[in-house]
Structure formats: structure tokens, C-alpha cells
N, C-alpha and C positions, 0 to 999 in steps of 0.2 A: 531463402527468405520465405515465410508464413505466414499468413494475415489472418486475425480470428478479429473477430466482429460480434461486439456485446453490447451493452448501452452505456452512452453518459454518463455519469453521472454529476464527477465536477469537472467544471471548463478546464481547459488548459493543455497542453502537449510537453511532454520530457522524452527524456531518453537515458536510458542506463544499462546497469548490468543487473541481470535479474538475482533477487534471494528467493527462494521457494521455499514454501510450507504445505507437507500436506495435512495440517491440522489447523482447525478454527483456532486465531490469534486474538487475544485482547492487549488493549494497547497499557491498559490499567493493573498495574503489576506486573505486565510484561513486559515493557523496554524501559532502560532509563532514562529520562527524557533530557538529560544534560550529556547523554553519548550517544544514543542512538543503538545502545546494547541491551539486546533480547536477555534480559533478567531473570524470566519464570524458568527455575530450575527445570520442571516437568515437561518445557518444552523443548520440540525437535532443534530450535534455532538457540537453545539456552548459549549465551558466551559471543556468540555473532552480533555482527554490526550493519541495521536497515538503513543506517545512516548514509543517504545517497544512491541509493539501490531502488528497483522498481518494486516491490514489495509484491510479494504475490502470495496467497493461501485463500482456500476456499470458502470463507466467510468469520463472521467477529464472532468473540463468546464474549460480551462485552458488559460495560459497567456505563453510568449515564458519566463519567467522569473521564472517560475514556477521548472522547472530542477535546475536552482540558489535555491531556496526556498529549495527543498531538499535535496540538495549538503553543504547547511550552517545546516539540519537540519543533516546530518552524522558526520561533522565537530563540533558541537554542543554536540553530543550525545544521540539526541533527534527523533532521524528518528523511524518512524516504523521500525522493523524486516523482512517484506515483505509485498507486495501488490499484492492482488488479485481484477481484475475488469471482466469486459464482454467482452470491449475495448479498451486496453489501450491507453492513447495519447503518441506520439511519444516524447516529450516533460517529460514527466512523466519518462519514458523509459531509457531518456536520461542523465536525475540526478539520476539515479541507477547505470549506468554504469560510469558517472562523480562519483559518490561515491566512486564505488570500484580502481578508477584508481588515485583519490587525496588523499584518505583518508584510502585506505583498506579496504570500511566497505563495507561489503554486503548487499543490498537489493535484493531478489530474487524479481522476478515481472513472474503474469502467466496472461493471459486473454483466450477468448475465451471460457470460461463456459458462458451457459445461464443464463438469473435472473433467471428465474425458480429454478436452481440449484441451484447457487452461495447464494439467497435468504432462500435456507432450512439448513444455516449454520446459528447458535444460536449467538447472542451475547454471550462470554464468552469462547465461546465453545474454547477447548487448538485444534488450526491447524499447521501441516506441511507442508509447502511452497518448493516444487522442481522446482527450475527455468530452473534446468538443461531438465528436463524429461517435466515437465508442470501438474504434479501431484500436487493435493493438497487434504492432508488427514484428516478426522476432527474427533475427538478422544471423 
């Protein structure tokens, strides 16, 4: 077990199987939001599914439309469980907390780990996501 420690950002604790990216994700042409599949051909994760996964890559390349993107992807059923980056965009941040106030649904969000860090978490690997504290524990 391994405990990295970043900051809050949105309330809330999950737990899942992690998806990793190591490239900036946008959520606006990149996943479909009625599946939860990474769409952007150009990307590492094109054909895969965030849907129920702790999301993790190292910050957004993102669009203001992008917090929508996620907000249809809680509404849907299709959101990750939470997201860990290095940075997060405020935008991103924002369809987490649009989640939990339309829909109920929680996404915890923590940034502020290093790649260095954030990078020595395995694809697959089962992680705990504290939005509240900004712990993130990888099992």
C-alpha cells in the first residue's frame, strides 16, 4: 500500500481501479459522454472506458464546455469515480461539483501530486480517492 498526498479539490471519497494517462485529457471531444469511451482518436486512451475508473493523467487541455461533458457524463452513468491530475483545470473541477449538486453523484478530484508520483501508480492498480483530505491511497 502507498499513500501520496496532494490537495482537495472536490469533497467526496471512491475507490476503484485506476485508468492512466500520461497525457493532458480533455473531456470535450474526448470521451462520449453516453459511454464513458475515450473518443479522441490522437489519444493514448482512444477505445477505452473511464466509465467507473479513478481517472488519473496529468492535467486538462480543455474547452469551457468540458464541466458540461462531465456533468452529461454523471447524469449518464458513465463518469469516472474520481480524478486525480498534477493540475487540475478549474473547468474540470467545476463538472464535479456541477455533478454532485444536479445529480448527487460524486466525483472526488485531488491534484497537486507530482508526475513523478502520480506516474508510479500502475494501470489497474485498485486506488482510494479523498477529496476531502487530498489523500490518494493505491492498494
Amino acid at each position: 500500500m502507498k499513500k501520496l498526498q496532494g490537495n482537495g479539490i472536490v469533497e467526496g471519497r471512491a475507490k476503484g481501479e485506476a485508468i492512466i494517462s500520461t497525457k493532458p485529457f480533455g473531456f470535450f471531444g474526448g470521451v462520449n459522454p453516453g459511454t464513458g469511451i475515450v473518443i479522441d482518436k490522437w489519444h493514448e486512451l482512444y477505445g477505452e472506458s473511464i466509465k467507473g475508473k479513478v481517472f488519473i493523467y496529468p492535467e486538462g487541455r480543455g474547452s469551457t464546455v468540458g464541466a458540461a461533458i462531465i456533468l452529461e457524463l454523471a447524469r449518464t452513468g458513465c463518469a469516472p469515480v474520481a480524478i486525480v491530475n498534477c493540475n487540475i483545470e478549474t473547468i474540470t473541477a467545476g463538472g464535479g461539483v456541477m455533478a454532485k449538486t444536479f445529480y448527487d453523484v460524486e466525483i472526488p478530484m485531488v491534484d497537486g501530486i507530482s508526475k513523478e508520483e502520480l506516474f508510479t501508480i500502475e494501470n489497474g492498480s485498485i486506488v482510494e480517492v479523498d477529496g476531502n483530505t487530498g489523500e490518494v491511497t493505491v492498494f
